[in-house]
N, C-alpha and C positions, 0 to 999 in steps of 0.2 A: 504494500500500500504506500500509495506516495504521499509525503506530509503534505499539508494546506498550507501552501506561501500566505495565501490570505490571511490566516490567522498571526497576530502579533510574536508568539510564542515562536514559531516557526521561524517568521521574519527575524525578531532578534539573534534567534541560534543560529540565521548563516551569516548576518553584521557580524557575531561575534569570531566567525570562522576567517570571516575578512578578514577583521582586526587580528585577527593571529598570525595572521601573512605578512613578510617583510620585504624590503627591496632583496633582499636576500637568498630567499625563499626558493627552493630547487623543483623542479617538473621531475615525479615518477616516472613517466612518460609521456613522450610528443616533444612538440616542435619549440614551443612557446616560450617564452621567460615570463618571469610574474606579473609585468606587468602589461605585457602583452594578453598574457589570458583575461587580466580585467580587462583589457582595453573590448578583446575578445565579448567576453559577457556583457558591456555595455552597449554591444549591438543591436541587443534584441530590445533593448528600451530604446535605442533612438530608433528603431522602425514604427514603436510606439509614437513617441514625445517629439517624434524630431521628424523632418520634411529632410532628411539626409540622406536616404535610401530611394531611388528607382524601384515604384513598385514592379514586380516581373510582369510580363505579358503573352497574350499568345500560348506558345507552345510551350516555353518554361514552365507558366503557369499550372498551367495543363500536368503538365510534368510533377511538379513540386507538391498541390495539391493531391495528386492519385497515388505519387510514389513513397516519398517524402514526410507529407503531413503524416501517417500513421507512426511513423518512427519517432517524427518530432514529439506528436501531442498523447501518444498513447503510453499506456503504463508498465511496457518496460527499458528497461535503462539505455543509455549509451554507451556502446560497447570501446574501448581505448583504440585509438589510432585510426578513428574512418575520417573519410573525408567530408569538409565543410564547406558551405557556401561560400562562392568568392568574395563576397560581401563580409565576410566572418574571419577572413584570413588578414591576421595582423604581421607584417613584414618590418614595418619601421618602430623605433623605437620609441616608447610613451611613456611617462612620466606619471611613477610608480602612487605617491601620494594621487593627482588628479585623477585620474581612474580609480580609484580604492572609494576616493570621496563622492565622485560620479555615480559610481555602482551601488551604492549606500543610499546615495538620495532616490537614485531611481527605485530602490528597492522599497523606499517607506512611502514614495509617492504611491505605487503599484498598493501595497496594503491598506496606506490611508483613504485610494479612491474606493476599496474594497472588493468581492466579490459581484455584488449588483452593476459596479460599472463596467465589468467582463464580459457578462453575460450578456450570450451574440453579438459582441463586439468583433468587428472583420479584420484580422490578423492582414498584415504587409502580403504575405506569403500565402496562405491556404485557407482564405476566406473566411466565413463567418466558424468562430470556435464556441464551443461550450465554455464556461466559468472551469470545469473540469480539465479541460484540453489547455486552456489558459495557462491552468494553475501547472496539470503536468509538467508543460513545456518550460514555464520559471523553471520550478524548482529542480526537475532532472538535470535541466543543463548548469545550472549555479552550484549541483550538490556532486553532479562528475566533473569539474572543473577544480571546486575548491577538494577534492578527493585528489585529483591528479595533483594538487602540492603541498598533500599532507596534513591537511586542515578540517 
């Protein structure tokens, strides 16, 4: 079962997992540095919060929703070392504080707006999702991430 980002309790246990992470801080595995993988996780809040991302189109779409969406929003985990949306791939380097403090806000803005503001709310990527498929997609990929460096 996957916990409820939505609930505060949930929320604060992965700030607190954040805050355990240092500029420091080593990858079990993959590509990433630390603060690249936050930069990473702060993608999926600006496809939310932010006009920064190129909605997909056409055939991608197509693609993304029928292939993709089940992996992303469904309830089991992600597996280490698959491949990510080119949109998702962090190459240059980002500044480890800013993204930590980024991913924090966006993560209390997400619980403060709450469950009700989720639900059938139309995802960048795979169209209208459930409060469920929402919640999956946070929390799987914030809890394999900060898993992948030890936190």
């Amino acid at each position: 079962m996957i916990k409820n980002i939505f609930d505060s309790s949930v929320s604060d246990e992965i700030i607190n997992r954040i805050n355990n992470l240092s500029p420091q801080s080593v990858a079990l595995w993959g590509k990433m540095n630390v603060s690249q993988m936050l930069a990473h996780c702060n993608v999926t809040y600006e496809m939310i919060y932010d006009d920064k991302h190129p909605k997909p189109k056409g055939l991608m779409r197509f693609i993304l929703k029928t292939f993709v969406k089940k992996v992303v929003v469904g309830e089991k985990g992600f597996g280490k070392g698959k491949p990510t949306a080119p949109q998702f791939i962090i190459n240059d380097e980002k500044d480890f504080e800013t993204e930590r403090v980024r991913l924090i806000d966006h993560i209390n803005k997400t619980q403060q707006l709450g469950e009700s503001d989720f639900d059938k709310r139309e995802s960048h990527s795979f169209g209208v999702l459930s409060t469920k498929e929402w919640n999956n997609m946070f929390y799987k990929h914030l809890d394999h991430h900060l898993n992948q460096f030890g936190v």
